[in-house]
C-alpha positions as CSV (number, residue, x, y, z in Angstrom):
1,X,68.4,17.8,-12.2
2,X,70.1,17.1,-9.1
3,X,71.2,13.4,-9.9
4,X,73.5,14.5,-12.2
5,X,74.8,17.6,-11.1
6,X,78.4,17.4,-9.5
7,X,80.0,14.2,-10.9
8,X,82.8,14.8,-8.4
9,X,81.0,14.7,-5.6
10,X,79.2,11.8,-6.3
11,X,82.9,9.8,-7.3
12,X,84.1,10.9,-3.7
13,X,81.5,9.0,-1.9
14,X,80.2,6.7,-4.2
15,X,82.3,2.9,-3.2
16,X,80.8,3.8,0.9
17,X,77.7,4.4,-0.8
18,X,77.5,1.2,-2.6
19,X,78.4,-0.9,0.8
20,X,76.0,0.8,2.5
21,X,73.2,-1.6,3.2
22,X,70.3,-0.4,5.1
23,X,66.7,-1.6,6.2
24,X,63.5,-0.1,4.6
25,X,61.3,0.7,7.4
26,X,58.2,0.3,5.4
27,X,58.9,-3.1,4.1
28,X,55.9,-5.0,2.8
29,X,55.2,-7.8,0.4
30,X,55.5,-6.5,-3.1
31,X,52.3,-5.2,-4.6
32,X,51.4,-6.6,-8.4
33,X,52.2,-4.2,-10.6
34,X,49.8,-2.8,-13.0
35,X,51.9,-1.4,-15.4
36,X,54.5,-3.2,-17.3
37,X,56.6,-5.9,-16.2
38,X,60.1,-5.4,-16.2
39,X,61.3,-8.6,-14.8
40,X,64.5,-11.0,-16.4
41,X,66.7,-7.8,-17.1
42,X,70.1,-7.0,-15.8
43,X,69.6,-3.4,-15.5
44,X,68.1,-1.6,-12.6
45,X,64.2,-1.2,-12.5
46,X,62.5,1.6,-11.6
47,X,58.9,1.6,-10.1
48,X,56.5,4.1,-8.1
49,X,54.3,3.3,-5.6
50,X,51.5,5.0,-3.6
51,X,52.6,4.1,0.7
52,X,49.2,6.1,1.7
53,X,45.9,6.3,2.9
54,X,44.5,8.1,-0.5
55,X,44.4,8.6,-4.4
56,X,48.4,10.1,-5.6
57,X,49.1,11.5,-8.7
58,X,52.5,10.9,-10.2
59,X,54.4,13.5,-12.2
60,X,57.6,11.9,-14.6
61,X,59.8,14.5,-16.2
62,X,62.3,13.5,-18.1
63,X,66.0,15.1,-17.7
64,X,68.5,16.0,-20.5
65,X,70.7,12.9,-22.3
66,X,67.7,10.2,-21.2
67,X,66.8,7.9,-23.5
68,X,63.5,6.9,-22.2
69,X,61.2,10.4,-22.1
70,X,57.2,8.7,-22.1
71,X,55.9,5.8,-21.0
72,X,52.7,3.7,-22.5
73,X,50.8,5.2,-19.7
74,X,51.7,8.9,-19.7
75,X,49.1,9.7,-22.8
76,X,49.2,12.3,-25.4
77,X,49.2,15.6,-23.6
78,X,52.8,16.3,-23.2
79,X,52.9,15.5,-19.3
80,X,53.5,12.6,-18.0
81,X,51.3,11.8,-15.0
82,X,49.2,9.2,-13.8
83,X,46.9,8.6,-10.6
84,X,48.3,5.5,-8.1
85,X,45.9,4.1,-6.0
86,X,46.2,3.3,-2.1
87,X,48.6,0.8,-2.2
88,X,49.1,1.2,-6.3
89,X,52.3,0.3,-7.9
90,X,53.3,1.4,-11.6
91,X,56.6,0.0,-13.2
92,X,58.4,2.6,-15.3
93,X,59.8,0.3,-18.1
94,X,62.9,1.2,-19.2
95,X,64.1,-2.0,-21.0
96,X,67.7,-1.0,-20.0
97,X,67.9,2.4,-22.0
98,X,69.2,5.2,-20.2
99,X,66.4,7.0,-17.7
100,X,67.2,10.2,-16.1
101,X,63.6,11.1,-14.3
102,X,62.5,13.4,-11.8
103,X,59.6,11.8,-10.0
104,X,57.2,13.7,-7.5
105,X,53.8,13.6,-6.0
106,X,50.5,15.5,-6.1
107,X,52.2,18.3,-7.9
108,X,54.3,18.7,-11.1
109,X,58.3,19.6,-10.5
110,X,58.2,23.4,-9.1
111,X,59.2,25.1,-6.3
112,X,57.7,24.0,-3.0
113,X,57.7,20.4,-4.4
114,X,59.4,17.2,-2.9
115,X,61.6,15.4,-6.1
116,X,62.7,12.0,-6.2
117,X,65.2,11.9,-9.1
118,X,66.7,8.5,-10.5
119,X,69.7,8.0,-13.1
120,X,69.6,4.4,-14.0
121,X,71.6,3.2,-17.3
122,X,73.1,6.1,-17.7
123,X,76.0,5.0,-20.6
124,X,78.5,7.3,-18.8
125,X,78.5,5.7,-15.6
126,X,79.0,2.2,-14.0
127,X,76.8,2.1,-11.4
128,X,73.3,4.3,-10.9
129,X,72.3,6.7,-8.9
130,X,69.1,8.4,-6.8
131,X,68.1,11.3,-4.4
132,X,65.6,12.8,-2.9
133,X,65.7,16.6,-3.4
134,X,64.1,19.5,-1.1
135,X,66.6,21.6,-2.6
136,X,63.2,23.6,-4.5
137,X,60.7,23.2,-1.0
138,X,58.8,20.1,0.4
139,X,55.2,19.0,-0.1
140,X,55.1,15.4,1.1
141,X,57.4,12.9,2.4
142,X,58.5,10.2,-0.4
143,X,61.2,7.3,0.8
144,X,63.2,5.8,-2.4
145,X,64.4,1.8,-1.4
146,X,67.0,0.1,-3.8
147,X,66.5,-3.9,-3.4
148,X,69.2,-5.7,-4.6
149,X,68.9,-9.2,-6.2
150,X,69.9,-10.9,-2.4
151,X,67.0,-8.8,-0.9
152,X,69.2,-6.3,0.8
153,X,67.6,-2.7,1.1
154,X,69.5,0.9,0.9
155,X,67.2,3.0,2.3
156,X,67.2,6.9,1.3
157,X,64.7,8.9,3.6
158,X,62.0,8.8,4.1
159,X,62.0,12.3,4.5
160,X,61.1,13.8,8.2
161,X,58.8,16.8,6.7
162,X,60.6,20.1,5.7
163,X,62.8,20.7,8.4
164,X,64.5,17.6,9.7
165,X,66.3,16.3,7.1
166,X,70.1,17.0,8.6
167,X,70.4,13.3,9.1
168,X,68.4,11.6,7.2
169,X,70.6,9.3,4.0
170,X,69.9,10.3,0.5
171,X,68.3,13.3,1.2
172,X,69.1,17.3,0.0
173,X,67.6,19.0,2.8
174,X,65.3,21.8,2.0
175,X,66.9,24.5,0.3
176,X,70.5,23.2,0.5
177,X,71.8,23.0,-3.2
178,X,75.3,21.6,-1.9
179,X,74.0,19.3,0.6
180,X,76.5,21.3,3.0
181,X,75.1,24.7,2.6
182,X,72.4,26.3,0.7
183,X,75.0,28.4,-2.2
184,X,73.0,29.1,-4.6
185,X,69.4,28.0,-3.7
186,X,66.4,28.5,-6.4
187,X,62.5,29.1,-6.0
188,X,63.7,32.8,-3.4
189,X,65.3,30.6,-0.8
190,X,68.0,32.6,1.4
191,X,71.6,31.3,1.1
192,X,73.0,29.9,3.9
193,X,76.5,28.6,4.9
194,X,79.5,27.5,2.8
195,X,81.3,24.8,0.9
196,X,83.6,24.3,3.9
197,X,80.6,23.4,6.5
198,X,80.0,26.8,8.1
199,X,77.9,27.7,9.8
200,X,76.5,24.7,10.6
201,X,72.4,26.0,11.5
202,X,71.2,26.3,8.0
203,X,69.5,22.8,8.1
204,X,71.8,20.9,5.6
205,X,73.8,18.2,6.7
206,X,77.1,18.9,8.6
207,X,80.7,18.3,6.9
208,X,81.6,20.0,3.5
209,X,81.3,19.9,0.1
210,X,82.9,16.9,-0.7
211,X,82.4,15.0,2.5
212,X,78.9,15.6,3.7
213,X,78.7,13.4,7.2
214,X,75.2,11.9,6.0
215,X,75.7,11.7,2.0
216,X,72.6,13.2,0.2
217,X,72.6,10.8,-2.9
218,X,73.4,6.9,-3.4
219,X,75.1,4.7,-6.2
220,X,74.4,1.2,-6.3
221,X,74.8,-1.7,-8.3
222,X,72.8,-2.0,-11.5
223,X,72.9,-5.1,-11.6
224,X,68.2,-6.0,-11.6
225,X,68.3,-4.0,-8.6
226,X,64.6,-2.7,-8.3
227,X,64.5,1.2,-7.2
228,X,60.8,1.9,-5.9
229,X,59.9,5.7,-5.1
230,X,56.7,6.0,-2.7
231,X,55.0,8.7,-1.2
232,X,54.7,7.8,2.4
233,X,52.4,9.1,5.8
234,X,54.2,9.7,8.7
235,X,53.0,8.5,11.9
236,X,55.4,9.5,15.0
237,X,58.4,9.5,12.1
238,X,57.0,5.7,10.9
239,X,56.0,5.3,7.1
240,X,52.7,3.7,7.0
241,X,51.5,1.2,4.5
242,X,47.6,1.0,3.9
């Protein structure tokens, strides 16, 4: 899982991170949930929601050291998926135990698959964290909004399709492992650039290793923050809610 690859990255960047305070650009009143209620805890809350037009089906898998690895609603077959309505919101109740979850749309976690991937109570860290990863291909475009308890939003994505991702927050761009370069990338994806930044037209983000210009994951607060990750339509680069 990306979200917890590379602690030292993550520790280079993580106190701009946490000030960095950005507007969700698909704001709208909160849905009722029809899932579980997670509300009165001090931990951060997870929740997926369906930003489109049509029926999405949500894929959970569950990455090594999490403490939560089903949910009530995920059945008996092994998988954990679920359809969302238009407009559908699900709560993934955590309780507060550790959750290290790779979320995704329409498809389970493969190549050629957009991943939103949370870490929220994780025991080792003090704050959480989340991405959106192209690092295995795109399918659809997913936004991930943290809301903290004063109603400030940090924003990662929404993604711009697969191949304009270079300065969009929060986001791996497609194929690029290091969010610099693409080093070692998976699912046959030619590598591409360096640690160092160079050369700069492989479609990651510009800087280097450690000090990407536009970070590709966030930490924030734990503290009942609500972390939401929606599939979203595009129209003219504008996330549409219907």
């Amino acid at each position: 899982m990306r979200v917890v690859h590379n602690l030292v990255r993550l520790v280079a960047f993580a106190a701009t991170l946490i000030a960095c305070d950005r507007g969700c650009s698909s704001c709208s009143p909160p849905a009722q949930s029809d899932g579980s209620s997670e509300a009165g805890g001090t931990w951060s809350h997870a929740r997926v929601q369906n930003r489109t037009g049509a029926p999405a089906t949500v894929f959970i898998s569950f990455g090594a050291g999490s403490k939560v690895t089903t949910f009530p609603f995920c059945g008996d077959s092994g998988e954990c998926s679920f359809t969302l309505a238009p407009g559908g919101i699900q709560d993934l109740p955590a309780g507060g135990s550790y959750l290290n979850a790779t979320i995704s749309f329409n498809a389970a976690a493969s190549c050629n698959v957009t991943l939103g991937e949370i870490d929220i109570s994780n025991p080792a860290w003090t704050s959480d964290t989340a991405n959106i990863s192209l690092v295995n291909g795109w399918s659809n475009d997913i936004e991930i909004d943290v809301t903290s308890p004063d109603g400030g939003v940090l924003l990662l994505g929404p993604t711009q399709g697969p191949n304009n991702n270079a300065n969009v927050f929060g986001v791996y761009p497609n194929g690029c492992d290091i969010c610099v370069a693409k080093q070692i990338p998976p699912c046959g994806i030619t590598p591409c650039g360096s640690p160092d930044g160079s050369p700069a037209s492989c479609g990651c983000k510009a800087g280097t290793q450690y000090n990407p210009t536009i970070p590709c994951q966030a930490s924030f607060a734990r503290d009942s923050a609500i972390v939401t990750i929606a599939i979203v339509q595009l129209d003219a680069g504008i996330p549409v809610v219907n």
